[in-house]
C-alpha positions as CSV (number, residue, x, y, z in Angstrom):
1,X,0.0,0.0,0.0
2,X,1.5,3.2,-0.9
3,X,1.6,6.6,1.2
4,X,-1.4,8.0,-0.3
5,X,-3.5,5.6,0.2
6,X,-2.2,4.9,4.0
7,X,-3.0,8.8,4.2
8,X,-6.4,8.5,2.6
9,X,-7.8,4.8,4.6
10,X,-6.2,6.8,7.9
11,X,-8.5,10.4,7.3
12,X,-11.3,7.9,6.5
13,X,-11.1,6.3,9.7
14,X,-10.0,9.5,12.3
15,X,-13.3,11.2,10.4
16,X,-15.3,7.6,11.7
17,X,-14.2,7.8,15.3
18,X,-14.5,11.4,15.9
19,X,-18.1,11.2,14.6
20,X,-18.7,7.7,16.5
21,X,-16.8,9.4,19.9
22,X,-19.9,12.7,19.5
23,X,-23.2,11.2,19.9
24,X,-24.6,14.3,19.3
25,X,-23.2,14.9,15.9
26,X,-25.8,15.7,13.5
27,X,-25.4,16.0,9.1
28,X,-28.5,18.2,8.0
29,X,-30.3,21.5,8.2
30,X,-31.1,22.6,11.8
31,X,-34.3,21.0,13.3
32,X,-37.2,23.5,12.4
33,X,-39.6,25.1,14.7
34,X,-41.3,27.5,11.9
35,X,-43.7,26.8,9.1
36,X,-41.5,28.1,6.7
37,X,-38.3,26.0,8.3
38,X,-40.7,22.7,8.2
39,X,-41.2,23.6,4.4
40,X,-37.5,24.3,3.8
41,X,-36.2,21.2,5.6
42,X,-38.9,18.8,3.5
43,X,-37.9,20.7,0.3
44,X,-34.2,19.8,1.1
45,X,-35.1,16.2,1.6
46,X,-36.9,15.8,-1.9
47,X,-33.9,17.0,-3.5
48,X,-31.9,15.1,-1.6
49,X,-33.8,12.0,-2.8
50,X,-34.4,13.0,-5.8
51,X,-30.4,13.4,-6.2
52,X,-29.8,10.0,-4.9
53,X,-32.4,8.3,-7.3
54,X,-30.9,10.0,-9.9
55,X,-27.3,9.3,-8.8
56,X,-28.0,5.4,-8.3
57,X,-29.9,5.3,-11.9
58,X,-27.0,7.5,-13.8
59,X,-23.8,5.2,-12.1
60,X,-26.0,2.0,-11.8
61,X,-26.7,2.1,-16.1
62,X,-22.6,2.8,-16.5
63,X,-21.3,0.8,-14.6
64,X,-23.4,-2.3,-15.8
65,X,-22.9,-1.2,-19.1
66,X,-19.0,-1.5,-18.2
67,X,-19.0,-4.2,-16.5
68,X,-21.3,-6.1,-19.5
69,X,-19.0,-4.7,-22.4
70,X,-16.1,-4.9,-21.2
71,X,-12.8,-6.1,-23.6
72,X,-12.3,-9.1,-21.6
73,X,-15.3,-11.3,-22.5
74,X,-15.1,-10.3,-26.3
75,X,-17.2,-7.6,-26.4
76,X,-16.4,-4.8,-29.4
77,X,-16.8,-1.1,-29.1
78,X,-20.5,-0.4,-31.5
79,X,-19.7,2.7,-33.8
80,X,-23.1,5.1,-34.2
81,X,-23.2,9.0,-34.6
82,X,-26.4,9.8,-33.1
83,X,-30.2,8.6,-31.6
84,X,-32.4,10.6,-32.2
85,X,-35.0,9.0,-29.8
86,X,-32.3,8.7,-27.0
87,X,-31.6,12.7,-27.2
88,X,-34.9,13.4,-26.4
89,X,-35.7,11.3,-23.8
90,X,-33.0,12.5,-21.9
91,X,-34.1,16.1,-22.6
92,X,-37.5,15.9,-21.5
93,X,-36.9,13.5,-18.0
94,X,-34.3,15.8,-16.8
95,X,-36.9,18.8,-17.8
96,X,-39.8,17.2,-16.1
97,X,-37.9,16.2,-12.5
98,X,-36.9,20.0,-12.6
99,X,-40.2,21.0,-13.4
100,X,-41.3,18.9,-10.6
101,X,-38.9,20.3,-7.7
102,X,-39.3,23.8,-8.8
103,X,-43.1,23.8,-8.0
104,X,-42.6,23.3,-4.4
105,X,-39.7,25.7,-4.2
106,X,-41.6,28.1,-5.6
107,X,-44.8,28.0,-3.0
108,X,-42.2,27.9,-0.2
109,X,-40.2,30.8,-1.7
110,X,-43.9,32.8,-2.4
111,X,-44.9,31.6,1.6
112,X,-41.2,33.3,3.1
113,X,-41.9,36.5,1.0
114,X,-45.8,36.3,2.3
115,X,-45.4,39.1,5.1
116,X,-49.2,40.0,5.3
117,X,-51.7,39.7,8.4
118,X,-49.0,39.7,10.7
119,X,-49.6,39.8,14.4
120,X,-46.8,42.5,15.3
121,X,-43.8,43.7,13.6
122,X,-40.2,44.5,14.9
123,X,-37.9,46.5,13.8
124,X,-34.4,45.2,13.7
125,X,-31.7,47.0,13.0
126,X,-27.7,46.0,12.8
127,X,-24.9,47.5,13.7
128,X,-21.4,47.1,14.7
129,X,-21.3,44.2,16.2
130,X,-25.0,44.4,17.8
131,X,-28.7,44.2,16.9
132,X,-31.1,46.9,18.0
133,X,-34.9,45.6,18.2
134,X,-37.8,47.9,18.0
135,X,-41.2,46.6,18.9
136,X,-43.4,48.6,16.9
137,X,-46.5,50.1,18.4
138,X,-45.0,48.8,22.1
139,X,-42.3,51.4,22.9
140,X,-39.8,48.9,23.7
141,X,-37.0,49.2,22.4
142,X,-33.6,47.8,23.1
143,X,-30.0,46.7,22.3
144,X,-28.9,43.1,22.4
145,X,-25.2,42.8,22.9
146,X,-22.7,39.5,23.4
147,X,-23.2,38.0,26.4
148,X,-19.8,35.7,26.6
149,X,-17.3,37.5,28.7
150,X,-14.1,38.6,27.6
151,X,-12.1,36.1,29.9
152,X,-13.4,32.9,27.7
153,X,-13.3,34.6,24.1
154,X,-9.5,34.7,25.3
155,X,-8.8,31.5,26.9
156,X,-8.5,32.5,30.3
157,X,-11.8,30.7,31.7
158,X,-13.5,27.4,30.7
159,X,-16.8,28.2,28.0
160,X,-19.8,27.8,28.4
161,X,-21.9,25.6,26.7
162,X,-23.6,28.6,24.3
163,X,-20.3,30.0,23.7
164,X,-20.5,33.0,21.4
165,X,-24.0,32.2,20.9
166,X,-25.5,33.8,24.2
167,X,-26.9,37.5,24.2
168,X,-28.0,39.9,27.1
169,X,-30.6,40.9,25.6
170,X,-32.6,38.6,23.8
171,X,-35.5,38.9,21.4
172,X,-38.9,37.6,23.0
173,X,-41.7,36.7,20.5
174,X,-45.6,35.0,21.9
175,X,-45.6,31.5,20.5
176,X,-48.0,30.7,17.3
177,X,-48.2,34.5,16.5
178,X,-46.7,35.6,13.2
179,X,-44.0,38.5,13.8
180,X,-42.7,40.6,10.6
181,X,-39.6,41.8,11.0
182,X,-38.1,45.0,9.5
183,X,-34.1,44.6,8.8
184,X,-31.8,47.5,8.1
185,X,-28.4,48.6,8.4
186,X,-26.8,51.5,10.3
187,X,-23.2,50.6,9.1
188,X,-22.4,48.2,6.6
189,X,-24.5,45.2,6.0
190,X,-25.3,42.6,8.3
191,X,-27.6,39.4,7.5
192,X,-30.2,38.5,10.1
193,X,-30.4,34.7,10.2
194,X,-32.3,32.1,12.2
195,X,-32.2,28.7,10.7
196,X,-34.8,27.0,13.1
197,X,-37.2,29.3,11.3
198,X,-36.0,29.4,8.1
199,X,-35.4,33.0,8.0
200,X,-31.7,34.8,6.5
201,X,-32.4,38.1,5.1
202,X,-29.7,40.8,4.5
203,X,-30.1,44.1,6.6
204,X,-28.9,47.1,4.2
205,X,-28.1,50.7,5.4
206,X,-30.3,52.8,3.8
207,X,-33.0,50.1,2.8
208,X,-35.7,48.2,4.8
209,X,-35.7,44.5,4.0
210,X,-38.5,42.3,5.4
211,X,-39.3,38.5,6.6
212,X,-41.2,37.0,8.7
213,X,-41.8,33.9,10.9
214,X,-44.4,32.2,14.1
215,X,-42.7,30.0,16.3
216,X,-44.5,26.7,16.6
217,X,-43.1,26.0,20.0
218,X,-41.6,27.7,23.2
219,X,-38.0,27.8,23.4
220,X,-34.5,29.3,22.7
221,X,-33.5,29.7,19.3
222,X,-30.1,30.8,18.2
223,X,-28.2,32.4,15.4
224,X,-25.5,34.5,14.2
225,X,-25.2,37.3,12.0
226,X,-24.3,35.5,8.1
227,X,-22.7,38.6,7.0
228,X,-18.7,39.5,7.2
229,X,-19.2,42.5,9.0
230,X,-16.0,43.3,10.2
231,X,-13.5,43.0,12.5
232,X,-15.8,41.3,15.2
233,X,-18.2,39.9,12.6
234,X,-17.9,36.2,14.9
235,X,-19.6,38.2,18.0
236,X,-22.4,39.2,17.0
237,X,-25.1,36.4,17.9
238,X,-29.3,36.5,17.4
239,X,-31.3,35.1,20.4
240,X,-35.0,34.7,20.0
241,X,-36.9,33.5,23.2
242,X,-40.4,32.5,22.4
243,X,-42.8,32.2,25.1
244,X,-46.3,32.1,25.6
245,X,-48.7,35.2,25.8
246,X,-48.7,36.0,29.2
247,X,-44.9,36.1,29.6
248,X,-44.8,38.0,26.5
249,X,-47.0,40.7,28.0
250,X,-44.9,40.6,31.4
251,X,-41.7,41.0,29.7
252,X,-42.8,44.3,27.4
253,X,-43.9,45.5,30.7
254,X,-40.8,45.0,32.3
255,X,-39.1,46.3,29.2
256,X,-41.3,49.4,29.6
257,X,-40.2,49.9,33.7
258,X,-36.8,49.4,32.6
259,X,-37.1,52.7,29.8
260,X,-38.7,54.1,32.4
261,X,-35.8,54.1,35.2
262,X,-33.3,54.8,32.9
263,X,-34.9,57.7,32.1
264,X,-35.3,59.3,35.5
265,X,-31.9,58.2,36.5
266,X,-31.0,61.2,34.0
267,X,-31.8,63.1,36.5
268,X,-30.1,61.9,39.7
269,X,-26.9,62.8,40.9
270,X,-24.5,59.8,40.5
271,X,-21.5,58.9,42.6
272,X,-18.2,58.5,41.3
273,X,-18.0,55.0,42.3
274,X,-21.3,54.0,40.9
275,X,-20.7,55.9,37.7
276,X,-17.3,53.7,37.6
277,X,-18.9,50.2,38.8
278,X,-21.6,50.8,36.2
279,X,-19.8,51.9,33.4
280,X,-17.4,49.0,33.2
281,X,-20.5,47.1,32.9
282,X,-21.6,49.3,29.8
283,X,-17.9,49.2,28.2
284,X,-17.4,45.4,28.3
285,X,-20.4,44.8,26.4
286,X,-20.1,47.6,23.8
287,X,-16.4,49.1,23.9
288,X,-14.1,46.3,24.9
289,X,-14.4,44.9,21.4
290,X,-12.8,46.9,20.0
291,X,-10.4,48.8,22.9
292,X,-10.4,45.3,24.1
293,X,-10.7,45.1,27.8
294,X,-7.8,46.4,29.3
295,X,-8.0,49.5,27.5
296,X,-5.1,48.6,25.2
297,X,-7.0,48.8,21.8
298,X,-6.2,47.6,18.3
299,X,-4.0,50.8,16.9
300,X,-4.4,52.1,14.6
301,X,-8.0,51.3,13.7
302,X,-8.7,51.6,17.3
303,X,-6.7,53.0,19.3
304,X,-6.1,52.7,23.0
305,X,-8.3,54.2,26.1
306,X,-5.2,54.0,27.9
307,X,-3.1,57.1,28.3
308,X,-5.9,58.4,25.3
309,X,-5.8,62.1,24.4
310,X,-9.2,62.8,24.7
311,X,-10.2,60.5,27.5
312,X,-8.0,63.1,29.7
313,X,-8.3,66.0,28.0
314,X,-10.9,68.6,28.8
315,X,-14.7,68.0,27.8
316,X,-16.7,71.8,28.5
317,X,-16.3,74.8,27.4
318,X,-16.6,78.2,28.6
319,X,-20.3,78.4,27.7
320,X,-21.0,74.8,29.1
321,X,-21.0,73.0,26.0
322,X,-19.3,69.8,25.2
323,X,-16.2,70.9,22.8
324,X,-15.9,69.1,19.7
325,X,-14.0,66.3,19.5
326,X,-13.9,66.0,23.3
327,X,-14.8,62.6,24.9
328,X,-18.6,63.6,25.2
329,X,-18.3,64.7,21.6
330,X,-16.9,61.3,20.5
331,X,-19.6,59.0,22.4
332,X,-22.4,61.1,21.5
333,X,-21.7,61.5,17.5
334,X,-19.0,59.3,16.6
335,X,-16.1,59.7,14.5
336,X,-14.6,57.5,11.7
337,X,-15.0,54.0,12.3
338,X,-16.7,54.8,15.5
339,X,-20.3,54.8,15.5
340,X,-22.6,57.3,17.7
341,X,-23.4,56.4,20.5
342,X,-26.2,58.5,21.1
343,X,-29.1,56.4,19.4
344,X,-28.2,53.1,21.5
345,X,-26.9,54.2,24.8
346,X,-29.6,56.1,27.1
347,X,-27.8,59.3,29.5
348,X,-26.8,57.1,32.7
349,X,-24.7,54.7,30.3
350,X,-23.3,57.4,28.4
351,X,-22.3,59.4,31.1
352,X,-20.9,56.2,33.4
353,X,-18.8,54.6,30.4
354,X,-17.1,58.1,29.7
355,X,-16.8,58.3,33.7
356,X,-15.5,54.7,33.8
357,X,-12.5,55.3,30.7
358,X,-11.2,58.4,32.5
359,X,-11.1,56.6,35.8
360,X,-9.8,52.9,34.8
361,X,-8.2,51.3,32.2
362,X,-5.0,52.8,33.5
363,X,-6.3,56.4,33.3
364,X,-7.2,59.1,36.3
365,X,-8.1,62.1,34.6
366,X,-8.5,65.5,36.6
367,X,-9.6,67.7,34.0
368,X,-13.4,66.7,34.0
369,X,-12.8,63.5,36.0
370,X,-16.5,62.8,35.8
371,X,-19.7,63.6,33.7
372,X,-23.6,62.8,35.0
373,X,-26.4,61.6,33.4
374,X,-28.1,65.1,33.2
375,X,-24.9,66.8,31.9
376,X,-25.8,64.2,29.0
377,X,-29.3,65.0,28.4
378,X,-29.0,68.7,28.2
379,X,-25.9,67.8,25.9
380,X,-28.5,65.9,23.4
């Protein structure tokens, strides 16, 4: 036996083990839970079938026709130039099996475009590396960030078992209702998918793209945005949580007291330390990415919090306004790569994170040491 072939029997057998050692190793779509996954998964199957029928007919004629004229019993090669009857039957069956898959494909792509009579609708939108959800009509709205800490994306704890797939803020749909969901872009473009309910659809700055789906049983479904986004593109997981009525009506009401408090918290006066403890909280989830989180960065596309120009330099002016280009300036609006902050954070975590950078990460500013929510309203 020669070295390729040692090499090829040995990666046959390592591939047979590992998948014999993982019980729960699994070759096919995800399990559906939607209508529209259900018709997607059997759609897959017929083809699949239909591909292996065609497959055993196609090799199972050549190589009995091989095998039966082969040299070695006698058999001579025939000489003919064409048949004319031949050429058309094997137009027309391959014409008629497409025929017959594409009818199917087409109700089920018809059903996924189908966003009518729906029960609500949610706005989603993506950024970098986040998802935003808007319940229309329900003034909730929220952001729904990573929840795997830092320590196991680098190594330095044991992960958990919905590693890189685990949010802090999941999506929470009623069971059985249909929910049409808006998808744009506030960046680049992003792809919201969900395969348990069949649903990918691109999310486009500048454009509103819509699907839809109804979750046909309670549960946590996960997903991750299909898209290369960026630098951080592998972070950037979907969590729907569907539940039935009554929790769904308890959590937009708990949604709603959450709006609520962070709003009037714009108006109390914040200690340093809470400002601090908070905003490391805020900046793990939506700065560490990026400035990683130590503060260190990724220069020069983003560059460090520690020792940073403008998270010790001076934020007011003479007249009480936040100068340009100043750290309140940067959170609020944005600059280059980074996006503003002002549409996603409320005033409490805008004023702790920019509290928390000057304060840690190897910084101790005393020119503005600390800002509070209301100095970040007024700045709006």
């Amino acid at each position: 036996m020669n070295k390729k072939a040692i090499f090829f029997l040995s990666t046959i057998l390592g591939a047979t083990f590992a998948q014999n050692g993982n019980a729960a190793y699994e070759l096919n779509l995800r399990a559906p839970h939607s209508e529209i996954a259900h018709q997607i998964y059997d759609l897959h199957m017929l083809i699949v079938y239909v591909c292996l029928a065609i497959m055993v007919v196609v090799f199972g004629v050549m190589f009995y026709s091989i095998y039966k004229h082969r040299k070695s019993v006698g058999h001579e090669a025939s000489q003919f130039h064409e048949h004319h009857l031949l050429e058309v039957v094997w137009t027309i069956i391959p014409a008629v099996i497409l025929i017959a898959m594409a009818v199917p494909a087409t109700k089920t792509i018809l059903a996924m475009k189908d966003t009518s009579a729906a029960d609500m609708t949610v706005k989603v939108t993506g950024l970098q590396w986040k998802w935003e959800y808007d319940y229309i009509g329900k003034d909730v709205k929220f952001i729904s960030n990573l929840a795997t800490t830092q320590d196991q994306i680098h190594g330095k704890s044991e992960k958990g078992e919905n590693y890189l797939l685990e949010v802090d803020n999941p999506m929470v749909v009623p069971v059985g209702k249909k929910v049409r969901v808006l998808l744009t872009a506030n960046d680049v473009i992003h792809s919201w998918s969900m395969p348990s309910f069949g649903v990918k659809q691109d999310a486009i700055p500048g454009f509103i793209k819509e699907t839809w789906f109804r979750a046909d049983a309670p549960g946590t479904y996960r997903g991750q945005c299909s898209e290369l986004c960026g630098q951080a593109h592998g972070f950037m997981p979907i969590v729907v949580e569907a539940v039935s009525e009554e929790k769904y009506a308890a959590w937009i009401e708990t949604k709603k007291a959450e709006a609520a408090a962070g709003a009037a918290g714009s108006d109390k006066e914040w200690t340093k330390e809470d400002l601090i403890a908070n905003g490391k909280t805020v900046y793990e989830k939506n700065c560490a990415v990026c400035h990683q989180a130590n503060g260190a960065g990724l220069p020069p596309a983003f560059p460090a919090m520690t020792g940073s120009k403008v998270a010790l330099g001076a934020m007011w002016g003479a007249d009480g306004k936040y100068l340009k280009d100043s750290h309140v300036d940067r959170l609020l609006n944005g600059k280059g790569v980074m996006p503003a902050w002002k549409a996603q954070l409320n005033d409490v975590e805008i004023a702790s994170v920019i509290t928390y950078e000057r304060q840690a990460l190897g910084n101790a500013a005393t020119v503005d040491p600390i800002v509070q929510p209301s100095q970040i309203k007024a700045a709006r």
